[in-house]
C-alpha positions as CSV (number, residue, x, y, z in Angstrom):
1,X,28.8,6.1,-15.4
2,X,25.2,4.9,-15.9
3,X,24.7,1.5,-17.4
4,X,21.3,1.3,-20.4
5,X,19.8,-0.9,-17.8
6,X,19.6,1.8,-15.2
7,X,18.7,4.6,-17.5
8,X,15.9,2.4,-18.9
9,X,15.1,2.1,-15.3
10,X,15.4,5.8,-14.3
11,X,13.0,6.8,-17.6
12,X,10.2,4.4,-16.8
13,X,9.9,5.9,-13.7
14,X,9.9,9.5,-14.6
15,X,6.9,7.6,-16.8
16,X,5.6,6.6,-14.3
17,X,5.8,10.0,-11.9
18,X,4.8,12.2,-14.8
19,X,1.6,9.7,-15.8
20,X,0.5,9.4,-12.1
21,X,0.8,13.6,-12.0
22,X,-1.7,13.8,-15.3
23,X,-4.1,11.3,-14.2
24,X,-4.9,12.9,-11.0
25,X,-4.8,16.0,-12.2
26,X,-6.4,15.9,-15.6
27,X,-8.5,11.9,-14.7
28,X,-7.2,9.0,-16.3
29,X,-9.9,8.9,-19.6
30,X,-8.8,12.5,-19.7
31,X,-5.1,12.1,-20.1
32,X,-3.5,10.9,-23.6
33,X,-0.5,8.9,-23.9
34,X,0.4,12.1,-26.3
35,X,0.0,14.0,-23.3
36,X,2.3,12.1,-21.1
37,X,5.2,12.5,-24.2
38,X,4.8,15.8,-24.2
39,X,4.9,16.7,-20.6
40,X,8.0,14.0,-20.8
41,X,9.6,15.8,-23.8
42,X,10.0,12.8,-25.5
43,X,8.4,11.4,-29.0
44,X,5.5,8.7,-28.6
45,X,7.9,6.0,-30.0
46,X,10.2,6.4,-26.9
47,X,7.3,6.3,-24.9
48,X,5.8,2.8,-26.5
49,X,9.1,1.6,-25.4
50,X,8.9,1.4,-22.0
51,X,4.2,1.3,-22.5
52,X,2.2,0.4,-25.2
53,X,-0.9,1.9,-23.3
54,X,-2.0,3.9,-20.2
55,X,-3.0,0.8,-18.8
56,X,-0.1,-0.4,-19.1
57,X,1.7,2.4,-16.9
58,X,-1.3,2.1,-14.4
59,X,-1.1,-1.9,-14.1
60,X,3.2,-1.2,-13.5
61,X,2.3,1.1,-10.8
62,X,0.7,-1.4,-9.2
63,X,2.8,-4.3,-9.6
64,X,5.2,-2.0,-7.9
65,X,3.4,-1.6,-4.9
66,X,2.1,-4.9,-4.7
67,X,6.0,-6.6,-4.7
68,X,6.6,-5.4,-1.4
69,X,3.3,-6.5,0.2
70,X,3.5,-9.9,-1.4
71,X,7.0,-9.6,0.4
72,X,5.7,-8.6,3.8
73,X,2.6,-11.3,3.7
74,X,5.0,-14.0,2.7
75,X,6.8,-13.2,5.8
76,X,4.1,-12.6,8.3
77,X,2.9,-16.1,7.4
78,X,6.3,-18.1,8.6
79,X,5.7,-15.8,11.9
80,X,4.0,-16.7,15.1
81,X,0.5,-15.1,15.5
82,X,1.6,-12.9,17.8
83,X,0.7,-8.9,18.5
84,X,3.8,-8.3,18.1
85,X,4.2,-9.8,14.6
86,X,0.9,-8.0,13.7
87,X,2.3,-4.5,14.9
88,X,5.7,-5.6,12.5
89,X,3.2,-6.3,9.7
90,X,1.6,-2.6,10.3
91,X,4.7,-0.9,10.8
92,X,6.5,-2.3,7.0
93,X,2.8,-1.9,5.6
94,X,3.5,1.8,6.7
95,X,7.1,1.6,5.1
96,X,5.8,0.6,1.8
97,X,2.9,2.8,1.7
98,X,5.7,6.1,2.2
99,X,5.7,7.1,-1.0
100,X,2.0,5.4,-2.4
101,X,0.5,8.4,-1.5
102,X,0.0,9.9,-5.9
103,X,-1.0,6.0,-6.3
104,X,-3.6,6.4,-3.5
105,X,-5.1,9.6,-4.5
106,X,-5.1,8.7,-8.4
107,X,-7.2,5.5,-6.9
108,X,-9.6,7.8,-5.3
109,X,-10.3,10.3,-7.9
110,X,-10.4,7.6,-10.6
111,X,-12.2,4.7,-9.0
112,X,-14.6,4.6,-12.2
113,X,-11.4,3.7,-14.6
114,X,-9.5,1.5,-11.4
115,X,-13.2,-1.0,-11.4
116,X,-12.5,-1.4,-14.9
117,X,-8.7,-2.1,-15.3
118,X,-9.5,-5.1,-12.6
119,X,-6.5,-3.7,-10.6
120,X,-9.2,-2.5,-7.8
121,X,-10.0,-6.3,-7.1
122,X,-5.9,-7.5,-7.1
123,X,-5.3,-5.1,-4.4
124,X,-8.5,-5.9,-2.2
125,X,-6.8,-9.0,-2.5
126,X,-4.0,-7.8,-0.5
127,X,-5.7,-5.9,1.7
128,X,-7.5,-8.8,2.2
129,X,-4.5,-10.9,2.8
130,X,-3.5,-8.5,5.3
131,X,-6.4,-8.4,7.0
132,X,-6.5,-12.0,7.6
133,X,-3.1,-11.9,9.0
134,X,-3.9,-9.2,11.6
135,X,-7.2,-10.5,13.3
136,X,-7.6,-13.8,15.1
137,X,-10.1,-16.4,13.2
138,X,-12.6,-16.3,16.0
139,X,-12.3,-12.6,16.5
140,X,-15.5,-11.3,17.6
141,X,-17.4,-8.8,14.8
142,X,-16.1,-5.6,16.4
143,X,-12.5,-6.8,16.3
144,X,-13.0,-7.9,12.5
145,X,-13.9,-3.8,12.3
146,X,-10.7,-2.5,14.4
147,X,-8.4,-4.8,12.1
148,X,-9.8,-3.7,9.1
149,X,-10.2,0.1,9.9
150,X,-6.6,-0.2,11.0
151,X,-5.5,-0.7,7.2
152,X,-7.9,1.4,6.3
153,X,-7.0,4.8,8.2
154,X,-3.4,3.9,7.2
155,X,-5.0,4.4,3.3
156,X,-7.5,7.0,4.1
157,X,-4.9,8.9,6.8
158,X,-2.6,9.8,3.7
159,X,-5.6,11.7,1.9
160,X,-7.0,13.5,4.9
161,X,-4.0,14.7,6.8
162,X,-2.7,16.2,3.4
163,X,-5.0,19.3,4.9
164,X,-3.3,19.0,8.1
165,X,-0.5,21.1,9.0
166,X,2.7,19.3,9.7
167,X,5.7,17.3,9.1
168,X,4.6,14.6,6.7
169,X,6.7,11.9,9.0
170,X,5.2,12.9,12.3
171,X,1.9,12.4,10.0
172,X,2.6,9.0,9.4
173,X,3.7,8.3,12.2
174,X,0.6,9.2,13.9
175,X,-1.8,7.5,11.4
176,X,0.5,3.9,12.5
177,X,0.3,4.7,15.6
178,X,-3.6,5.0,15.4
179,X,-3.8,1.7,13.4
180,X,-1.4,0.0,16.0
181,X,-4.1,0.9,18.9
182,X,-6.8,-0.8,17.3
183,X,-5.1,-3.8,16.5
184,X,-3.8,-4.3,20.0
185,X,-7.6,-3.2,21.4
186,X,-8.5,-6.4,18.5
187,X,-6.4,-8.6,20.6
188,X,-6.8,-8.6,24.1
189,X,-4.3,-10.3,26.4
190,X,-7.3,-12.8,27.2
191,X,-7.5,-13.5,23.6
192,X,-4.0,-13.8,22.1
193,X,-2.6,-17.0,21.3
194,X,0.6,-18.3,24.0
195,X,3.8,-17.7,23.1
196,X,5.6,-21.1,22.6
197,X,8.6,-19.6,25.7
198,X,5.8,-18.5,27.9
199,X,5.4,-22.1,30.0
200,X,5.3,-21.5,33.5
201,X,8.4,-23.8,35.4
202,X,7.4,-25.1,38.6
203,X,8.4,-23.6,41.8
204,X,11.7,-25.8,43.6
């Protein structure tokens, strides 16, 4: 049997789903929080239970994603700078983007109304954060590029292969493997930091 704390749970994120659906669809200015109850078949009172506003719902959608990349930044951190670390840091990125993708396009087609709910700037943050994790602090300009456009195509990839025929896995799949390639082109053998095990023993 469901406990209240899990159907509480279960109903903020059919909010959630159903908000995300109307703001794409509809734009975010567009879209009434009368709308949302509808579509939800619930009264407005229920719905002020869970959000008081739209912004609200957007700002918990957010939070939501952010968690896990807080999480995975946390952890890169407390890792050697290694490429392999950086390809773990792209692969669980990957993970946690899986099912951003409404978030994402809601992003795109409402970047007016994102600007001004400030959540744009938290999540450059992030990227940002990221970013910092994945290139070397000398890294020349063009490496800077390949580290940056390899978060970037894992964003944009999720828009533009939605017109690509396919199994959405093998699609991301492809876009990480894409992002993984210009992070190891960003870091060279000639340029990576020594592994702590990789002292040469001398010869008997």
């Amino acid at each position: 049997m469901s406990t209240p704390q899990a159907r509480r749970s279960n109903t903020r994120q059919r909010i959630q789903d159903v908000a995300l659906k109307l703001f794409s669809e509809h734009g975010y200015e567009k879209t009434s929080l009368r709308e949302i109850a509808e579509k939800l078949d619930v009264t407005k009172a229920a719905l002020y239970y869970h959000f008081k506003t739209k912004e609200d719902i957007v700002i918990s959608l957010f939070q939501d994603l952010a968690a896990p990349i807080d999480d995975l930044v946390a952890w890169a951190e407390e890792q050697p700078r290694t490429l392999e670390t950086k390809n773990e840091v792209l692969r669980r990125y990957s993970e946690s983007l899986r099912s951003a993708e409404p978030l994402f396009r809601f992003m795109q087609e409402n970047q007016a109304a994102v600007r001004d709910l400030s959540i744009g700037e938290t999540f450059k943050q992030r990227v940002l954060s990221l970013f910092a994790l994945l290139k070397e602090p000398d890294a020349e300009m063009i490496d800077q590029v390949r580290c940056l456009t390899a978060l970037f195509s894992m964003h944009a990839g999720m828009f533009a292969m939605q017109n690509v025929k396919g199994d959405p896995e093998e699609k991301r799949k492809a876009i990480l493997e894409v992002a993984t390639e210009l992070v190891t082109a960003a870091n060279p053998p000639s340029r990576r930091p020594a592994r702590p095990d990789s002292a040469q023993t001398e010869s008997p």
